[in-house]
N, CA, C and O atoms as a GROMACS GRO file, in nm:
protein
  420
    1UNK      N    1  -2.594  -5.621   0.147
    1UNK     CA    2  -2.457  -5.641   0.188
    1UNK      C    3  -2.370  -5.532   0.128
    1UNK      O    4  -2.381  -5.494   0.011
    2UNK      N    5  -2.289  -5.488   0.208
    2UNK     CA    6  -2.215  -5.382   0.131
    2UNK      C    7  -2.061  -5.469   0.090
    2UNK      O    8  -2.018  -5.576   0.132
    3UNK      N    9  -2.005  -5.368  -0.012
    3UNK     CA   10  -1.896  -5.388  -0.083
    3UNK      C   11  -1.772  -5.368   0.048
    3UNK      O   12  -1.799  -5.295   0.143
    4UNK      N   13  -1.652  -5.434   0.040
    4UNK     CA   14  -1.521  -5.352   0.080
    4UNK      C   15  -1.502  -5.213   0.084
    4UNK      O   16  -1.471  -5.138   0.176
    5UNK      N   17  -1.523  -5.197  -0.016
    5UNK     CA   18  -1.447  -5.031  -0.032
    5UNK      C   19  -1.566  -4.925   0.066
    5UNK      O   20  -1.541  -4.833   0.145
    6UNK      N   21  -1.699  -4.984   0.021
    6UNK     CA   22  -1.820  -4.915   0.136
    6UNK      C   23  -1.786  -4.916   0.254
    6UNK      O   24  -1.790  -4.805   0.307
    7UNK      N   25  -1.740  -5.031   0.344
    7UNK     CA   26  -1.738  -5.040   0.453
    7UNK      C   27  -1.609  -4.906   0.511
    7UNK      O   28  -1.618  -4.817   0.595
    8UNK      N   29  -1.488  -4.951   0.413
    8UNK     CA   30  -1.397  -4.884   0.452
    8UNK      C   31  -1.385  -4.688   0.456
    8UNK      O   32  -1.336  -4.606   0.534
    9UNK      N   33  -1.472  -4.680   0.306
    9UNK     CA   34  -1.529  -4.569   0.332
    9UNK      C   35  -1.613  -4.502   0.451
    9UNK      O   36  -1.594  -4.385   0.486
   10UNK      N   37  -1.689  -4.568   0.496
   10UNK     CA   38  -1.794  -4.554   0.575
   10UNK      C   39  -1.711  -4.493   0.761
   10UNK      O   40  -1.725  -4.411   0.851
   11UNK      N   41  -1.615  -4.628   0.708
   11UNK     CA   42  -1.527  -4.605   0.888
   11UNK      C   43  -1.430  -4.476   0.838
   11UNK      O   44  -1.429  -4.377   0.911
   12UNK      N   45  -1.370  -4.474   0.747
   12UNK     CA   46  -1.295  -4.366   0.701
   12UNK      C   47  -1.362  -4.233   0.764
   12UNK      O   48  -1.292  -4.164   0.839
   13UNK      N   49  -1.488  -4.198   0.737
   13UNK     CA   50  -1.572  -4.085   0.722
   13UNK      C   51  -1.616  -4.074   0.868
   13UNK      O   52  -1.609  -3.959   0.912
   14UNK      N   53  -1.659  -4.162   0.948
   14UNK     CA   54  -1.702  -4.172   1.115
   14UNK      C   55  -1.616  -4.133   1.148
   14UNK      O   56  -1.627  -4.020   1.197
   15UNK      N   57  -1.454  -4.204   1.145
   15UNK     CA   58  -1.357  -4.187   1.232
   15UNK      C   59  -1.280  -4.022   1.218
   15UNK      O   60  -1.204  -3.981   1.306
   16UNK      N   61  -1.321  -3.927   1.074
   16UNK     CA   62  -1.293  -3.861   1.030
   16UNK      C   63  -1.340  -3.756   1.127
   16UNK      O   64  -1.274  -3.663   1.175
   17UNK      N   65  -1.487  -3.794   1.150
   17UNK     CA   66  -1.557  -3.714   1.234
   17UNK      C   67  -1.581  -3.695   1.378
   17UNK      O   68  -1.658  -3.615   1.431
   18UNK      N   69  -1.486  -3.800   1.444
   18UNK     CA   70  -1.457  -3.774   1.588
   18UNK      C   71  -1.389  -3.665   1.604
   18UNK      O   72  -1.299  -3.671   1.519
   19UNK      N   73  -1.378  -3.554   1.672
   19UNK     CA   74  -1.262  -3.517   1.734
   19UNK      C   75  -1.161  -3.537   1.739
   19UNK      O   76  -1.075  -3.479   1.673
   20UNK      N   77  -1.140  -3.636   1.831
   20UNK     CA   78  -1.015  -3.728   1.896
   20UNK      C   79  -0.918  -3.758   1.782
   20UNK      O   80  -0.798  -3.731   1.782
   21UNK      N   81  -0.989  -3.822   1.679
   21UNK     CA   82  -0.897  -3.871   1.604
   21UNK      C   83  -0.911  -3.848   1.474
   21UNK      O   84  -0.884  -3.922   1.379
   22UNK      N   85  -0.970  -3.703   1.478
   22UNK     CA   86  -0.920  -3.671   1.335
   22UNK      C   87  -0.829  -3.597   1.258
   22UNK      O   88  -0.834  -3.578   1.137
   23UNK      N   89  -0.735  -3.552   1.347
   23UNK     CA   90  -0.598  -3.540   1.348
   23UNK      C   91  -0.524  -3.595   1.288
   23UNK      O   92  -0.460  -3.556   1.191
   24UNK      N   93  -0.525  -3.757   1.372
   24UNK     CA   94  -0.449  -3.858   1.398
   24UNK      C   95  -0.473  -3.894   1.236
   24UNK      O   96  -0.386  -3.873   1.151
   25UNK      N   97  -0.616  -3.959   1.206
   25UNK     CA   98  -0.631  -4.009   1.074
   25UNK      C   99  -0.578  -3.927   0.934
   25UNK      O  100  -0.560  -3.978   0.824
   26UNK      N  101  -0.561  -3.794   0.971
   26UNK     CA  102  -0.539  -3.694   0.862
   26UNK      C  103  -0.348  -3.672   0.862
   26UNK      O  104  -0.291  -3.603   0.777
   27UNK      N  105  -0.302  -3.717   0.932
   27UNK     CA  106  -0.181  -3.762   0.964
   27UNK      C  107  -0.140  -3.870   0.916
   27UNK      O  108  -0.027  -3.860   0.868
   28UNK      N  109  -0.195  -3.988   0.908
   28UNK     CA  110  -0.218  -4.150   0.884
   28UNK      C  111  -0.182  -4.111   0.758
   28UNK      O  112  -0.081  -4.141   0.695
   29UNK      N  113  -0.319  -4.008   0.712
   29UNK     CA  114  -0.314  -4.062   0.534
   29UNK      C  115  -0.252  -4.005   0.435
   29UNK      O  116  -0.239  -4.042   0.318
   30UNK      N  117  -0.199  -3.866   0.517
   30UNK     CA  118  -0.020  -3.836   0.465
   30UNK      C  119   0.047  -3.923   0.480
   30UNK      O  120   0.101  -3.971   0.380
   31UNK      N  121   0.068  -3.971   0.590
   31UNK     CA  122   0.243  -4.065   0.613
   31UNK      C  123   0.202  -4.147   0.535
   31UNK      O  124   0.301  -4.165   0.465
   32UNK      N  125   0.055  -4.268   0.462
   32UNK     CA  126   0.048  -4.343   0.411
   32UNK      C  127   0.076  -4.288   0.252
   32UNK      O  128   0.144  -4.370   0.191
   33UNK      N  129   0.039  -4.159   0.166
   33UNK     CA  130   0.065  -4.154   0.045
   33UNK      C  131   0.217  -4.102   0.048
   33UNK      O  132   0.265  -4.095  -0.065
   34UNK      N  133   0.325  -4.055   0.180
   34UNK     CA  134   0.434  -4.017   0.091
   34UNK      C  135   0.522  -4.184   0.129
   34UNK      O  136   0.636  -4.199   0.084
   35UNK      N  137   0.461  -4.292   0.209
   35UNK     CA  138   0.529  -4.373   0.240
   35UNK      C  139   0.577  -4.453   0.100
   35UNK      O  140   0.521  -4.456  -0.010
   36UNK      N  141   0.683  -4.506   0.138
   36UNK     CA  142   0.712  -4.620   0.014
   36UNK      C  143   0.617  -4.766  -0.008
   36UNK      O  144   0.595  -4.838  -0.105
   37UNK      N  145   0.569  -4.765   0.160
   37UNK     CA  146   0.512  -4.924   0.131
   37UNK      C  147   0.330  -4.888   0.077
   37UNK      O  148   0.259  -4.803   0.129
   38UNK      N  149   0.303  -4.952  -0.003
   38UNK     CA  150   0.168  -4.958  -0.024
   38UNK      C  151   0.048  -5.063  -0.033
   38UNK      O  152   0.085  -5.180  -0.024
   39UNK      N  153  -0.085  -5.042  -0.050
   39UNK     CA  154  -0.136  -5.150  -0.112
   39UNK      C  155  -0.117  -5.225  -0.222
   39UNK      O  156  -0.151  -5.341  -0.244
   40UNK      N  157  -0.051  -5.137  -0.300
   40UNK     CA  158  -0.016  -5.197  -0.477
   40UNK      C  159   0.099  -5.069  -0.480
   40UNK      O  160   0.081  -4.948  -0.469
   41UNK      N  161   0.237  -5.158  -0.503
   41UNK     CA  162   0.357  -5.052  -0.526
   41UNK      C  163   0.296  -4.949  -0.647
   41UNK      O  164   0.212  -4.971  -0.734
   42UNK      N  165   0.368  -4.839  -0.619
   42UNK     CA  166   0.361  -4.717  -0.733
   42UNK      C  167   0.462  -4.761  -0.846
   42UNK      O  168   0.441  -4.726  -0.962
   43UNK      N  169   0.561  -4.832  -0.815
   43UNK     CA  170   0.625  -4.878  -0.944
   43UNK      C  171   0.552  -4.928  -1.092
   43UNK      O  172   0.597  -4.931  -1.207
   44UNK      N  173   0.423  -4.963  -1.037
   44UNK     CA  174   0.329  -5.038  -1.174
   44UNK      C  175   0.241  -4.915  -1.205
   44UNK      O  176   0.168  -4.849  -1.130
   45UNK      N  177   0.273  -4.902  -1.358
   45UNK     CA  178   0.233  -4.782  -1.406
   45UNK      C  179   0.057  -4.786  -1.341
   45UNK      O  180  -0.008  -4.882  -1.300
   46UNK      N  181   0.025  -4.671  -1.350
   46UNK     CA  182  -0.140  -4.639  -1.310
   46UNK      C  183  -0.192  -4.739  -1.200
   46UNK      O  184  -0.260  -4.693  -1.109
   47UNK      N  185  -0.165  -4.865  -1.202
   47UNK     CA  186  -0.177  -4.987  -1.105
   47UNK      C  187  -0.175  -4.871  -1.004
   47UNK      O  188  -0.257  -4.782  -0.980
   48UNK      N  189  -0.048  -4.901  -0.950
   48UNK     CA  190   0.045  -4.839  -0.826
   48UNK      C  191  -0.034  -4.701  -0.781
   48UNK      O  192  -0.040  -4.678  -0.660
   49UNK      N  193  -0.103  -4.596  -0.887
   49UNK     CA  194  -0.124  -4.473  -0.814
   49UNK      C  195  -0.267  -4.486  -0.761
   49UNK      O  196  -0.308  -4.413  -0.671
   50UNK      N  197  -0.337  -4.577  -0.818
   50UNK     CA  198  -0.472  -4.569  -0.792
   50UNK      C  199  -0.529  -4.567  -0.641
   50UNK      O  200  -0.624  -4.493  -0.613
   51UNK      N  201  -0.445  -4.683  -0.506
   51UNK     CA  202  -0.491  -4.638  -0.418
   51UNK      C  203  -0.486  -4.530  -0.344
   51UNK      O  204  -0.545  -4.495  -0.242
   52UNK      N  205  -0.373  -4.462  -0.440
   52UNK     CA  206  -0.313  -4.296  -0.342
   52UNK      C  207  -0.420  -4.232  -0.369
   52UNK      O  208  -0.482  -4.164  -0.287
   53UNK      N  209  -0.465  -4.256  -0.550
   53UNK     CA  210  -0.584  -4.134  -0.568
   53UNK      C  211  -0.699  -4.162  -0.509
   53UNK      O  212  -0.754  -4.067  -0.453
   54UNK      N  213  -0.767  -4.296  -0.505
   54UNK     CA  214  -0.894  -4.315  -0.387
   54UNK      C  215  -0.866  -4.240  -0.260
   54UNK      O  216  -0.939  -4.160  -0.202
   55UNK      N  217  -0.730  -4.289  -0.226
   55UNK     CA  218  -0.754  -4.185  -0.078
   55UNK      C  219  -0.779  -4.042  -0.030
   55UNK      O  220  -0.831  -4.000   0.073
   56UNK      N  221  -0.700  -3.948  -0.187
   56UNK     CA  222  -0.690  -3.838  -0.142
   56UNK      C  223  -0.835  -3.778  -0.173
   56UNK      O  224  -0.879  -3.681  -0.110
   57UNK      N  225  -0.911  -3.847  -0.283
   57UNK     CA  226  -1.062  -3.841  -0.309
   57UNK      C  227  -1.118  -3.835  -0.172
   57UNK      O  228  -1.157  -3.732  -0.117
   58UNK      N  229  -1.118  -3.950  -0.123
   58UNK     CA  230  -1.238  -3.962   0.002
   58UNK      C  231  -1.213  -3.871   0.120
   58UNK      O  232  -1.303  -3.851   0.202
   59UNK      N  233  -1.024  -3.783   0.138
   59UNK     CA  234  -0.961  -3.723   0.256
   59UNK      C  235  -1.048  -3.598   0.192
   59UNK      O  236  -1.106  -3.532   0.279
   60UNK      N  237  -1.063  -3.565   0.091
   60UNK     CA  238  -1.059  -3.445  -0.028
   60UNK      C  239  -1.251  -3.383   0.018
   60UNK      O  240  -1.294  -3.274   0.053
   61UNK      N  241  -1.316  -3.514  -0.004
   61UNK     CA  242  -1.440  -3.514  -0.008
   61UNK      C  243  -1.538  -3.536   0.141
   61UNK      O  244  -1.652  -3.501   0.172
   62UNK      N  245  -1.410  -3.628   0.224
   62UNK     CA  246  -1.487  -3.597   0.375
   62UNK      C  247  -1.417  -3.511   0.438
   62UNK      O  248  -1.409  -3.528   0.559
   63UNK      N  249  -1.357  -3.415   0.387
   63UNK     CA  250  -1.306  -3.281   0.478
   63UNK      C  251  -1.383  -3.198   0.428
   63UNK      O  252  -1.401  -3.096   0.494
   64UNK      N  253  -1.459  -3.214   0.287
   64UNK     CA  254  -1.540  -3.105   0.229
   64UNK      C  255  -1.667  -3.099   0.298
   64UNK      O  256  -1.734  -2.996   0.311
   65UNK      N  257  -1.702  -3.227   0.345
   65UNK     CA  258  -1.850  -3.259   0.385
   65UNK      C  259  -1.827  -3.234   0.501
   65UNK      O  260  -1.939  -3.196   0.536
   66UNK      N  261  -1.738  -3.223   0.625
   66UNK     CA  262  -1.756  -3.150   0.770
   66UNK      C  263  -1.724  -3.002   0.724
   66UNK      O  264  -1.757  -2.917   0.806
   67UNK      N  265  -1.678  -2.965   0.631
   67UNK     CA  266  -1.645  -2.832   0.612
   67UNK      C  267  -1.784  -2.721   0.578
   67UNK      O  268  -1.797  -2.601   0.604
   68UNK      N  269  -1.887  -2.832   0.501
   68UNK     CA  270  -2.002  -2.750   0.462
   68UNK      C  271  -2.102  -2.794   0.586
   68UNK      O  272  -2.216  -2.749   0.588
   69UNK      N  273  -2.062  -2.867   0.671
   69UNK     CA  274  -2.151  -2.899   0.768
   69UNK      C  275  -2.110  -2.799   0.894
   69UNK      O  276  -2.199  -2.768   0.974
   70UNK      N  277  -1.999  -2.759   0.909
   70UNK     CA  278  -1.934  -2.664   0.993
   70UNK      C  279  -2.017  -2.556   0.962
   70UNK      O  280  -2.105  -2.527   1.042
   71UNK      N  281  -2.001  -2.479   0.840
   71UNK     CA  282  -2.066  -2.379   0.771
   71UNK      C  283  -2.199  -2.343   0.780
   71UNK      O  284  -2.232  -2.227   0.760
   72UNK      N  285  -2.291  -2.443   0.813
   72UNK     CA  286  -2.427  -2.505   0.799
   72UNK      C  287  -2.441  -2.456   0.936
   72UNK      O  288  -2.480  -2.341   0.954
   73UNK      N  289  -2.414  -2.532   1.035
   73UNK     CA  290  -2.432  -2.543   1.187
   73UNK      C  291  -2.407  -2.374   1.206
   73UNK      O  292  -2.481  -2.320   1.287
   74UNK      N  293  -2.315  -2.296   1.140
   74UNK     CA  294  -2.323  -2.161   1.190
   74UNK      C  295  -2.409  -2.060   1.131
   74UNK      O  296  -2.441  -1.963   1.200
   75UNK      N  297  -2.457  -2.074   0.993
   75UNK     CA  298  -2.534  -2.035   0.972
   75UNK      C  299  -2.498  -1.986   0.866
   75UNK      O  300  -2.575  -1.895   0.834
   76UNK      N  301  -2.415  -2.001   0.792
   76UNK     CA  302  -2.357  -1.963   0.655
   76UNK      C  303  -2.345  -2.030   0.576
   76UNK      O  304  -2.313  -2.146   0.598
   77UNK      N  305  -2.365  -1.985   0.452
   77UNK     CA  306  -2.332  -2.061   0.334
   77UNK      C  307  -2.146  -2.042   0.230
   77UNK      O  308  -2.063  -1.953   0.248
   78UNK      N  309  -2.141  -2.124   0.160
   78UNK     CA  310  -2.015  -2.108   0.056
   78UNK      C  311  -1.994  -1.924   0.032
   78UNK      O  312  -1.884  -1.874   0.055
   79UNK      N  313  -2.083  -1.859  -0.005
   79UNK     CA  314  -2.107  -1.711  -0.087
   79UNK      C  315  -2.080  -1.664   0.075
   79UNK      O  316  -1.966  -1.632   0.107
   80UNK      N  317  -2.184  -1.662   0.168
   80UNK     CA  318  -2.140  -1.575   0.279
   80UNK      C  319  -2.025  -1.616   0.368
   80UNK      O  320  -2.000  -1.542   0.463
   81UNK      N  321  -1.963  -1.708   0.354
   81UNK     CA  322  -1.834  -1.704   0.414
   81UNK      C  323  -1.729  -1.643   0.350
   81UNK      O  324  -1.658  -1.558   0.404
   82UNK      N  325  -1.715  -1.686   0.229
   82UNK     CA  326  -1.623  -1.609   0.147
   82UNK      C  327  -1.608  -1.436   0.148
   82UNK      O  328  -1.509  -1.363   0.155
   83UNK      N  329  -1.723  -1.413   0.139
   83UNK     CA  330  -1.785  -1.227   0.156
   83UNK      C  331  -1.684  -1.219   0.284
   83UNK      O  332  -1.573  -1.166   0.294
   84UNK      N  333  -1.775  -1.304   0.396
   84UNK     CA  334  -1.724  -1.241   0.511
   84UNK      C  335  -1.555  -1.241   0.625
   84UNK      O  336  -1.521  -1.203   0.737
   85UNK      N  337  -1.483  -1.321   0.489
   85UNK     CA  338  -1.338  -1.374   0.518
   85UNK      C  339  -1.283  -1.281   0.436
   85UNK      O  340  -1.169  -1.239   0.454
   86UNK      N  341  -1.342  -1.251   0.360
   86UNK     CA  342  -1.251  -1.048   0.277
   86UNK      C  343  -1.358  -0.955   0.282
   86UNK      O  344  -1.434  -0.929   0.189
   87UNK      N  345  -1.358  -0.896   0.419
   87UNK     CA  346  -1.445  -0.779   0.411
   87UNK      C  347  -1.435  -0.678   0.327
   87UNK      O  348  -1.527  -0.599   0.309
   88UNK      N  349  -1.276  -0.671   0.245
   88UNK     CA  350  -1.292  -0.566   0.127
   88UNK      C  351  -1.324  -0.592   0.057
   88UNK      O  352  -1.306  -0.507  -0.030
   89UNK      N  353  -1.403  -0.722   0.002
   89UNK     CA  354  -1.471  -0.703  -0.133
   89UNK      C  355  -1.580  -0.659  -0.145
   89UNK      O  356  -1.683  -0.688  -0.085
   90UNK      N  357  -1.559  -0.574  -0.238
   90UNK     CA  358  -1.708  -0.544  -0.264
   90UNK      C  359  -1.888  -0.610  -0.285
   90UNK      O  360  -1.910  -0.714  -0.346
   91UNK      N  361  -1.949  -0.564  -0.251
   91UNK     CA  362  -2.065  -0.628  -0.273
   91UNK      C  363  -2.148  -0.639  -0.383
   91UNK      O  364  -2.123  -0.541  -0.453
   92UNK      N  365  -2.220  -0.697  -0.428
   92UNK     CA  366  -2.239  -0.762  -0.550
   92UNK      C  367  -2.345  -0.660  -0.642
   92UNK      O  368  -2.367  -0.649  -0.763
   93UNK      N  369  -2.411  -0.576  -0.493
   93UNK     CA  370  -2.480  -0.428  -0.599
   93UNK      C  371  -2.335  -0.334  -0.664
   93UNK      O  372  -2.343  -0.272  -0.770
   94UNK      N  373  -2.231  -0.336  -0.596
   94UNK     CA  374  -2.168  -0.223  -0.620
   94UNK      C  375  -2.075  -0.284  -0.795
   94UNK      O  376  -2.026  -0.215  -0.884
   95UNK      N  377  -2.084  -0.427  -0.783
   95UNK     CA  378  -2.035  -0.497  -0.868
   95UNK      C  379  -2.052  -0.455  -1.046
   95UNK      O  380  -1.978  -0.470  -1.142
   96UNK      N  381  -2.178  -0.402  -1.030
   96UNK     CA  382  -2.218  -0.391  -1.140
   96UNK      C  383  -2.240  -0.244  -1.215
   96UNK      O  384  -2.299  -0.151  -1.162
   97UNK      N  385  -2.177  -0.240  -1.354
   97UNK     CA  386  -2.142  -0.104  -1.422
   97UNK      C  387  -2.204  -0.119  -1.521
   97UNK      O  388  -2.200  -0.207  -1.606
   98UNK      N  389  -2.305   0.032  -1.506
   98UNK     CA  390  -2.368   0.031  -1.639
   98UNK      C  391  -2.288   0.140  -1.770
   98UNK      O  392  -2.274   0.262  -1.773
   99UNK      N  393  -2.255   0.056  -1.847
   99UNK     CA  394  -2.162   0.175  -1.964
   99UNK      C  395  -2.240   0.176  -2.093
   99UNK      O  396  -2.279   0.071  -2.144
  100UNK      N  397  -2.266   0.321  -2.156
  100UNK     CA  398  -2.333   0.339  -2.270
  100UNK      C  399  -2.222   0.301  -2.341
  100UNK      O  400  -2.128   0.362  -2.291
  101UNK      N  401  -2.188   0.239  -2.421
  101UNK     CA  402  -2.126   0.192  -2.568
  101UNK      C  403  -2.139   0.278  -2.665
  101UNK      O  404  -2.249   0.325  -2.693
  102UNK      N  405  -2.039   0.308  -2.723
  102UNK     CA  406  -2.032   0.407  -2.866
  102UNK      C  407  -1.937   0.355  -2.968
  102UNK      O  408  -1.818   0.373  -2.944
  103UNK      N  409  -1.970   0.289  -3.087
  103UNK     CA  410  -1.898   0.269  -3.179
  103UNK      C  411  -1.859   0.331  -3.268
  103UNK      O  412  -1.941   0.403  -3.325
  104UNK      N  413  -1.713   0.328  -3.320
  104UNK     CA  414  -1.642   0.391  -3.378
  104UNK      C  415  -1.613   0.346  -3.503
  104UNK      O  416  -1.553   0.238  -3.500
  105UNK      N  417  -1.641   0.405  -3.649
  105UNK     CA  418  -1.650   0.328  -3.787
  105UNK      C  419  -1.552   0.411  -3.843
  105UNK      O  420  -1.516   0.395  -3.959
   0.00000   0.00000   0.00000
């Protein structure tokens, strides 16, 4: 049997991954953390922030997981996207300098 928070996670992350409505949901869960009304007011110290921070965790962590799955499906990894989104950086042979050292007494 799963927990509450599983289930809700679970639809969170599907619905994340439609198309259609993942816009809509990424919209939702702004208007829901700058709204005033909540699950547990923000007025109660730490009480109050905790469901903002679950949410922005799971918005945080299932945008990361279509993001490396995007990446995946094309054929790149974290290192070669980055390379290839600043073609001026240098490459990682040119990176490296060999310097003789001379100390001075």
């Amino acid at each position: 049997m799963k927990l509450p928070a599983q289930l809700i996670s679970q639809f969170y992350r599907s619905t994340l991954r439609h198309p259609t409505y993942r816009w809509g949901l990424i919209l939702g869960t702004f208007l829901y953390l700058f709204s005033p009304i909540d699950l547990s007011p923000d007025l109660l110290p730490l009480i109050g922030q905790i469901d903002d921070i679950a949410i922005v965790i799971l918005l945080v962590n299932s945008c990361s997981q279509i993001f490396t799955e995007w990446l995946q499906n094309r054929g790149l990894t974290a290192a070669n996207f980055s390379q290839a989104s600043n073609p001026t950086a240098p490459d990682s042979q040119t990176q490296t300098i060999d310097v003789d050292a001379v100390s001075l007494d």
